[in-house]
C-alpha angles and dihedrals in degrees: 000000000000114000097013096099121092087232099056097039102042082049086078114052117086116272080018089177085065102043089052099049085054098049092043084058099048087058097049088048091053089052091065099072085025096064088046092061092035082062101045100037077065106046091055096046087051079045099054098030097052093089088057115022121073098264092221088063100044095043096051079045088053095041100044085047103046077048102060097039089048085052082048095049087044081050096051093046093053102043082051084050091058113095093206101011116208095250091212100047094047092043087050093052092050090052099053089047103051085039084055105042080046100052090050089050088047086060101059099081086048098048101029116033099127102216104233097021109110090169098051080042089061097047088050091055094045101050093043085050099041087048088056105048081054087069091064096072104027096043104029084102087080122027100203090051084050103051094033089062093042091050098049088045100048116027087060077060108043084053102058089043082057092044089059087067094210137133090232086050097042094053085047077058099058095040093057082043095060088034089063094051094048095045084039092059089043100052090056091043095056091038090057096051098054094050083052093052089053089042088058094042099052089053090050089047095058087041089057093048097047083049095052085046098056087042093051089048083050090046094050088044098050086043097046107041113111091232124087099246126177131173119212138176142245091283092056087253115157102241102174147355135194126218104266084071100031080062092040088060089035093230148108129277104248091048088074106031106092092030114128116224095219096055092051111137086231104061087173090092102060105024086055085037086048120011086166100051099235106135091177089086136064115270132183125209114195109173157065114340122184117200111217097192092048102028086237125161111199149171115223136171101209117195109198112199118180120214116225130190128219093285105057087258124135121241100171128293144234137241136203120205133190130184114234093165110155118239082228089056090050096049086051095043088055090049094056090046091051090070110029147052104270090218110040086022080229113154109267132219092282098056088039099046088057087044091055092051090053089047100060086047091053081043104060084051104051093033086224133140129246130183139212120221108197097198122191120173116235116245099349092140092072089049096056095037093049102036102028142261090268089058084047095051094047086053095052093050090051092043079052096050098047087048093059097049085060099058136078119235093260096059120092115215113189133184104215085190141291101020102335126123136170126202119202110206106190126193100003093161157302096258116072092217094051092044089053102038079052105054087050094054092060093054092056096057091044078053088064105036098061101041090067115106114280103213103205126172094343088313134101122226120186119201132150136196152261118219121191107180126199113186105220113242131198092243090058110086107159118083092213098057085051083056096047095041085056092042102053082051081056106058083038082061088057109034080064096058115290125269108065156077133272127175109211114244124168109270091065081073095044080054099049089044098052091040077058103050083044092058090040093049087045097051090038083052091044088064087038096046081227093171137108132207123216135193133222118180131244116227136212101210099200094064090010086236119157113239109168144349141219124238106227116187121240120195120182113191132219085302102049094244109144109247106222111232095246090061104044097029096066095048086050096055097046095050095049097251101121099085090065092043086055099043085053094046095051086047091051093042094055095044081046080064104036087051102059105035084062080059100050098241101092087114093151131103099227141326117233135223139202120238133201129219096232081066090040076062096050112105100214091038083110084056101038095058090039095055092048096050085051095045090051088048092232130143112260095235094058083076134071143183122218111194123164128242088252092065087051096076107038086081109353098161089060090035089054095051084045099054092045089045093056089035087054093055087043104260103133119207126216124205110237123204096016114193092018091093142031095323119200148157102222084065090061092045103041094041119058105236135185098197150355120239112212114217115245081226086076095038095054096059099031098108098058102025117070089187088068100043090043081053089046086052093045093047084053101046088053093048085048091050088050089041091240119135126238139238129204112205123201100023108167110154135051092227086059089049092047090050089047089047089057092063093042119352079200091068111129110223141201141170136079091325085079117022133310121252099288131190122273094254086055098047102050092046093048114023107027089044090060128067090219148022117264107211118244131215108264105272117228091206124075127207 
């Protein structure tokens, strides 16, 4: 049987130690669904044949059986757990197997053929016959496996048909007969097939790789050559570059693949390398280039060479550059950038710094006023994130370009870096009105001016601007206080909404310094743990039992004057620092709990916390709750989290998992301020709620205005529908109660009418003490 083994045909292909490896394994592959169905073919003929067969017999064939194809399967997980496996050992062990697992299927006619049972004769044959067709697909890989398995399988067979001497039996016999040649044939057909197809695939394989080679010798070639090269298309699209150019322009790759050549902002380069416009035949560009992305002048010599196919046509075309830029070019070049802005060519701090030292000497001469406009463009960062640097530049250029075209020659207009941009009015006027009225007059027209569309590359960007004006005294000498004062008018302009105009005046300073010794007092209290934590009650108004409560934060300063929470919060959040506050709040509020439920007056259903969007941000926020609940040893629903509908949206996907994955574990959450923010019902339907917080804002007024106690009665009527409960903040009178109890008699309150948010010794001494809340005189006074 020459040829028919794995081992001697796969010797002959080319690379024939990886043909075999790769055949091996497909034979091993193909054990792992076979020994499945080895197992249970047997199973069921033990199965079927034990009425009939001596059980001695059938169990030692079972067991004999099970115990070889486990030793295979242990076999075939081994050989896939070998990093380099020996070809010849684990050839050997397949074949034993497979000789093995054949030998005791071979035996089945021999040991189990029931006399007078035609219907246990035909399953026998079946299952014999079905066994050794198997061996067409799993075993094809290797001929000799493969007839060595059908043969062992079928000529036992064959031999006890023979033996019945009956018509019905001899014509079995031919038919297995006949069964065995055609299975024969197709085995070395597809045997021979697949040896081809790896034949094939090798060779492809060793095409591919003296291809890559060849590619790879051409690529070193194109990236290492002296001389600037880039490749670009029919469209004159630059395709690819290699690194001599991408040091002559002094950029990244990826800067100048995807530039056309004809949109350049240099359009020097193709109108002198093609004045007629044929880009079908060599040109030659020898001259100035000015680099728009770098600010680079340069003096380049550009040899455009088209490719052509065989048929004259044109398939792109290459170009050589070479820098021929003079030493005497590049000293000027960095004495012009010295003093001004590489990308609007605006003069930059350095030029209008000593502009502004020569004004106030012209100043105090002339006894007139000037002014400082400190400009930033609105929003210009999504717009260069989303549409490109090269979108931004081109929006800066043009902002610098409109600006200009406002000014009078005498103006200096300056870009200090990003968006950024200073205007130095000098000499407005004598008069300090005028000069003002004047300066403004200008911004509003700068106003105007750059929130007209800016059309770049076919698409249309808005933006608008922030002005902060500082008008320039004779007491102010430094030119950096004049900036910052400007500067600090400017983030006041938009701190107040964008888009507009702000003179500095003084208490813009008083502001930003006590902003300041806020944010120092909060991060010096965050090491000291300087917070408190109060409690105001939550009421069931039906019964006026007090339910729950919800956990407000208290901060003294250095001088032990309380902060209110308008006034610290708001720094906190915009230094960042509300994520530790919060983390300290949830940890004080569960050891709160923990506290007084080892004392027996925990009576309440749950206390409630605030929660800001930056933690709704944190990844590990979810862990972090969970964990803290666990470590206090609380339940999980004595604790709530109150976020507002604004928070909702920053980042709704990862709010919504947030809020399943914490509902899941048995943390509810409450919506806080409802009807303040985007309101809307596919929140309600899509997020899983306990309760709806109505805003104060609607309580206050619900006695005189019918709009905001037919907005209460809507708000109810949808908590009712979703089956939530619903919390009134700020009750304080009695009137405001009656007219909520009209609507549900179930709502929860809380607010003055009972009792203000108190510390955690008094209420615990006066409110958890007391099965219900004893009403209190409207309070003149709010914390």
């Amino acid at each position: 049987m020459k040829g028919f083994s794995l081992l001697q045909l796969s010797a002959r292909l080319d690379h024939a130690k990886e043909v075999q490896q790769r055949l091996l394994r497909l034979l091993y592959m193909n054990l792992n669904s076979s020994l499945i169905v080895i197992v249970f073919n047997a199973s069921l003929f033990t199965y079927i044949l034990w009425p009939v067969a001596a059980h001695s017999n059938l169990i030692i064939w079972y067991g004999v059986l099970v115990f070889i194809t486990l030793l295979r399967f242990i076999d075939t997980y081994r050989y896939f757990r070998q990093n380099h496996p020996v070809y010849r050992h684990w050839y050997r062990r397949l074949a034993a197997g497979v000789t093995a697992s054949a030998l005791m299927w071979g035996m089945v006619p021999l040991l189990f053929f029931p006399a007078d049972e035609p219907a246990y004769q035909m399953f026998i044959i079946l299952i014999v016959v079905g066994m050794s067709s198997g061996a067409l697909s799993t075993l094809s890989a290797d001929l000799r496996l493969s007839f060595i398995y059908l043969f062992a399988l079928l000529l036992p067979l064959e031999y006890r048909l023979l033996e019945q001497y009956s018509v019905i039996h001899f014509a079995t016999a031919v038919l297995v007969m006949a069964f065995i040649a055609v299975v024969t044939h197709a085995a070395r057909q597809f045997h021979l097939s697949l040896v081809e197809s790896y034949r094939h695939l090798e060779q492809l394989r060793m095409a591919k790789k003296r291809l890559s080679s060849s590619e790879k010798r051409l690529r070193m070639m194109f990236e290492q050559a002296p001389t600037g090269i880039f490749y670009y298309d029919t469209d004159l699209i630059i395709v690819d570059v290699n690194y001599a150019l991408c040091q002559i322009l002094q950029v990244e790759r990826p800067q100048l693949v995807g530039l056309d050549l004809q949109k350049l902002p240099d359009e020097r380069l193709l109108h002198h390398a093609y004045p007629e416009g044929d880009f079908t035949k060599p040109g030659v560009y020898v001259g100035p280039y000015h680099s728009k992305i770098k600010a680079l002048d340069l003096w380049l010599k550009v040899e455009f060479m088209p490719l052509l196919n065989d048929h004259a046509e044109m398939v792109g075309g290459m170009a050589m550059v070479t820098d021929n830029t003079k030493e005497h070019a590049a000293m000027e070049e960095t004495a012009f950038l010295s003093l001004h802005d590489p990308l609007t060519m605006l003069p930059n701090r350095k030029l209008l710094t000593e502009r502004m030292v020569q004004l106030q000497k012209e100043q105090k001469r002339q006894s007139a006023l000037s002014a400082l406009l400190f400009l930033d463009l609105d929003r210009f960062k999504h717009i260069n994130d989303s549409a490109g640097h090269l979108v931004g530049d081109q929006l800066l250029i043009t902002t610098a370009r409109r600006l200009k075209g406002l000014l009078r020659e005498s103006d200096t207009l300056s870009r200090l870096g990003g968006d950024e941009f200073v205007i130095l009015l000098p000499m407005i006027s004598n008069d300090e009105n005028e000069a003002t009225r004047r300066t403004f007059q200008i911004a509003e027209k700068i106003h105007y001016a750059l929130k007209q569309p800016y059309e770049i590359e076919e698409h249309t960007y808005l933006t608008s601007c922030s002005i902060g004006i500082t008008m320039i005294e004779d007491s102010l000498t430094e030119p950096d206080e004049i900036l910052r004062r400007a500067d600090t008018a400017m983030y006041k302009a938009k701190e107040d909404g964008r888009d507009r105009t702000r003179f500095y005046d003084m208490d813009m300073d008083h502001k930003a310094q006590a902003y300041l010794h806020t944010l120092s007092q909060l991060q010096f209290s965050l090491t000291k743990e300087a917070f408190e934590l109060h409690f105001q009650p939550i009421v069931r108004a039906e019964n006026n039992a007090i339910v729950a409560a919800e956990c407000l934060l208290r901060w003294r300063d250095d001088t032990g004057k309380q902060v209110p929470p308008s006034v610290f919060i708001p720094v906190a959040e915009d230094a960042g620092l509300i994520t530790q506050i919060g983390r300290w709040v949830i940890k004080n509020a569960c050891r709160q709990i923990a506290q007084w439920s080892g004392e027996g007056c925990f009576t309440l259903q749950y206390l409630s916390i605030n929660i800001s969007p930056r933690q709704l941000a944190e990844d590990d926020f979810s862990n972090f709750v969970l964990n803290t609940i666990s470590n206090h040893n609380i339940e999980a629903s004595q604790l709530r989290l109150e976020i507002t509908e604004t928070a909702l949206i920053r980042n709704f996907d990862k709010t919504k998992q947030l809020i399943e994955e914490l509902n899941h574990a048995g943390v509810l959450f409450i919506i806080d301020d409802f009807g303040t923010g985007y309101s809307s019902l596919s929140y309600l339907k899509q997020l899983s709620f306990s309760t709806l917080k109505i805003d104060k804002s609607f309580i206050r007024d619900i006695i005189d205005d019918p709009k905001d106690a037919t907005l209460i009665r809507a708000v109810i009527d949808i908590a009712r529908q979703f089956g939530y409960d619903v919390i009134a903040e700020g009750v304080e009178k009695e009137e405001q109660l009656a007219k909520l109890m009209l609507d549900s008699d179930t709502i929860l309150f809380q607010g003055y009418l009972c009792s203000k948010a108190v510390d955690a010794e008094t209420f615990r001494h006066t409110l958890l003490t007391q099965p219900t809340c004893r009403r209190l005189k409207p309070s003149r006074t709010k914390t």
